[in-house]
PLY file of the C-alpha trace (Angstrom):
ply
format ascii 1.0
element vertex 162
property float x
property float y
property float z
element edge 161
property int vertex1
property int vertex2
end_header
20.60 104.02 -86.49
22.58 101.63 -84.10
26.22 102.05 -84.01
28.92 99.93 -84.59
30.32 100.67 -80.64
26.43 99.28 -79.79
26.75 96.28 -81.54
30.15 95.38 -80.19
29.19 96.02 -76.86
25.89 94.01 -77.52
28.04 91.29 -78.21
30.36 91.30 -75.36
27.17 91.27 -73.50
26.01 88.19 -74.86
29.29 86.41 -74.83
29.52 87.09 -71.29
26.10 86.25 -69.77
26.66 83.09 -71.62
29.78 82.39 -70.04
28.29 82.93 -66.71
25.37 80.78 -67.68
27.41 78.18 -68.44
30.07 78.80 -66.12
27.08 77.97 -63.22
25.64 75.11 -65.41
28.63 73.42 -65.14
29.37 73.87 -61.44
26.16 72.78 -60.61
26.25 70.01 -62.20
29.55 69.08 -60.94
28.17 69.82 -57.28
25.21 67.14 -58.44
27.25 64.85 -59.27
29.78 64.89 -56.51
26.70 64.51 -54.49
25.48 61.73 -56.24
28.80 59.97 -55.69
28.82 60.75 -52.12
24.93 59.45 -51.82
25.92 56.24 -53.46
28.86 55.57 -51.02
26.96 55.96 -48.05
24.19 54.09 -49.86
27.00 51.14 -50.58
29.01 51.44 -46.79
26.19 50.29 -44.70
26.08 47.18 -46.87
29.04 46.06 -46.03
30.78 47.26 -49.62
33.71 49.37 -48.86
36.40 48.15 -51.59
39.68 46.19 -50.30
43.11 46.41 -51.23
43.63 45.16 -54.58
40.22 43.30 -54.55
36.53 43.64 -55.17
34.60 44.90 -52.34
34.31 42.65 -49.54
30.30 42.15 -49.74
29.90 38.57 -48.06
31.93 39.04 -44.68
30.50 42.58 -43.73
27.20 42.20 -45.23
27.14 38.95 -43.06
28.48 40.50 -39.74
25.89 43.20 -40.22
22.98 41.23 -41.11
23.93 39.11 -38.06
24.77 42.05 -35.44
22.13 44.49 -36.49
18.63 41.82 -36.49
20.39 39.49 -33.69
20.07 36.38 -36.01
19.94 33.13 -34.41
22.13 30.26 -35.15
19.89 28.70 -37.57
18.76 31.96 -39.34
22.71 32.24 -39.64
23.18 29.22 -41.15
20.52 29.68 -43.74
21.45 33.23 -44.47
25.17 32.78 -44.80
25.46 30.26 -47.62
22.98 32.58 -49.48
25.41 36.04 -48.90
28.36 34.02 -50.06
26.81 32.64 -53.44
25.83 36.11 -53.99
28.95 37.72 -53.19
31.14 34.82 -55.29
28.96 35.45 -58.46
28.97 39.30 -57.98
33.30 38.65 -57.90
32.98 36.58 -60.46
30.78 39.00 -62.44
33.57 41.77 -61.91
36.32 39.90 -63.18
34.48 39.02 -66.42
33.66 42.49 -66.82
37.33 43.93 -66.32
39.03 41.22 -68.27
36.28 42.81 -71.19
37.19 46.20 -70.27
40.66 45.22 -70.43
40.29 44.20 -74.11
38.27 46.78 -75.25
40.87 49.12 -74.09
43.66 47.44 -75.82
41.47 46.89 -79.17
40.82 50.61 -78.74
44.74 51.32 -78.54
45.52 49.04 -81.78
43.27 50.39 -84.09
44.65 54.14 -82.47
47.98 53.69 -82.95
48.55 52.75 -86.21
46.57 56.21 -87.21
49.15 58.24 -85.03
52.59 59.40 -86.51
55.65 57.97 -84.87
55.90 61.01 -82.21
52.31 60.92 -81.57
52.78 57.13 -81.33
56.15 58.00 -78.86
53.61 60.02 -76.63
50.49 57.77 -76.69
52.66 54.60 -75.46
53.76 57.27 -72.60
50.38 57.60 -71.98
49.05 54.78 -72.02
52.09 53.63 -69.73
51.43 56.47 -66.83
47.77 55.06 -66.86
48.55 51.76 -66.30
50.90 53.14 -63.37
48.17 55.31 -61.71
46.08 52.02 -61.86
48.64 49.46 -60.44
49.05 52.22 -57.53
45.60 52.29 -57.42
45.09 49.15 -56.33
47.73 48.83 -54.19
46.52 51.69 -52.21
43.05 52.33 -52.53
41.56 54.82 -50.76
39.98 54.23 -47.47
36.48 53.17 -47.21
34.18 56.17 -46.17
33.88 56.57 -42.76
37.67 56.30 -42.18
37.23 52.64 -41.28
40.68 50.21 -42.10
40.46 48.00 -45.53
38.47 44.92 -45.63
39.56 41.73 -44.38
39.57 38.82 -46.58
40.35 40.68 -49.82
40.98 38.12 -52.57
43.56 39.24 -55.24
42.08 38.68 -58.81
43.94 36.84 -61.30
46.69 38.46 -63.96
0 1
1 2
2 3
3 4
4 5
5 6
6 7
7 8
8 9
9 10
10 11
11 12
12 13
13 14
14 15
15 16
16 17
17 18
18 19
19 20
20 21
21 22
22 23
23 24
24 25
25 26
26 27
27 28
28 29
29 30
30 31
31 32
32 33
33 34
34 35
35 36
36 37
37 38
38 39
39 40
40 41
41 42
42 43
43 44
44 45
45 46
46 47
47 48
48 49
49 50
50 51
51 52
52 53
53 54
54 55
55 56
56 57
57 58
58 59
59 60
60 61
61 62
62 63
63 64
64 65
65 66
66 67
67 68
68 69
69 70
70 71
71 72
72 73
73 74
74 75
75 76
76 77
77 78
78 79
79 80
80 81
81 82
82 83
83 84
84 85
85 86
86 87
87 88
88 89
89 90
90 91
91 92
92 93
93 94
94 95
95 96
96 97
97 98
98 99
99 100
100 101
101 102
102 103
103 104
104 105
105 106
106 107
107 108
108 109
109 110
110 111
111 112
112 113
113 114
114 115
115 116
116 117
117 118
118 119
119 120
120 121
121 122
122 123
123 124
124 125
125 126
126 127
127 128
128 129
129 130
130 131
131 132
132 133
133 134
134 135
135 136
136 137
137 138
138 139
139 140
140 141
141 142
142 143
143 144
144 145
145 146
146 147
147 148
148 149
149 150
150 151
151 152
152 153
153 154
154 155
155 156
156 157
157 158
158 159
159 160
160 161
């Protein structure tokens, strides 16, 4: 007949192995995808993508240089290849400010159909909120971090519109 001390402990057991099971799931996949991040920015800095202060990352001018130092262009494959970087890099700026300015308004749909759900304290702290993350992402952009490699910020950053 199995005691009630056996069960217990049977139970402790389980509760811990799967606390250790997930414990590891979770770091691993935290080490994956730290190392997916990493593999995508080293993927993205030889490109010539390493973002700019305040601006979107300075793809024409670096790509350019690169394509231009590392296969020794001539003039003329220069200027074919150089109007063809910067109409790629203007639509890919203009493609990230359409897609904040959405992002932008599905966040602040998002906070008008919140708040009015909220009582006035919760209301009090979600304005806080949403205040300090507005803060974090001004400061953001007005220091972004460097550019991997420890290379200085991009030259030629445009600032987007307000």
């Amino acid at each position: 007949m199995v005691k009630t001390w056996q069960v217990i402990l049977a139970t402790i057991a389980i509760f811990v192995a799967g606390l250790v099971t997930g414990g590891a799931t979770a770091l691993g996949l935290e080490r994956w995808v730290s190392s997916q991040h990493r593999a995508n920015s080293l993927m993205m800095a030889p490109m010539g993508m390493h973002p700019g202060p305040g601006g979107p990352p300075q793809f024409g001018t670096q790509l350019m240089r690169r394509y231009a130092d590392t296969l020794n262009l001539t003039d003329d494959q220069r200027a074919k290849i150089g109007p063809i970087v910067r109409r790629t890099a203007a639509q890919l700026s203009r493609n990230r400010i359409e897609i904040q300015q959405e992002t932008s308004l599905a966040i602040e749909k998002m906070q008008d159909e919140i708040a009015p759900l909220l009582t006035p304290e919760q209301r009090t702290k979600f304005e806080e909120i949403i205040s300090q993350q507005r803060n974090r992402f001004r400061q953001f952009r007005q220091n972004p971090p460097p550019p991997p490699g420890g290379e200085g910020p991009a030259t030629g950053a445009q600032e987007p519109p307000k």
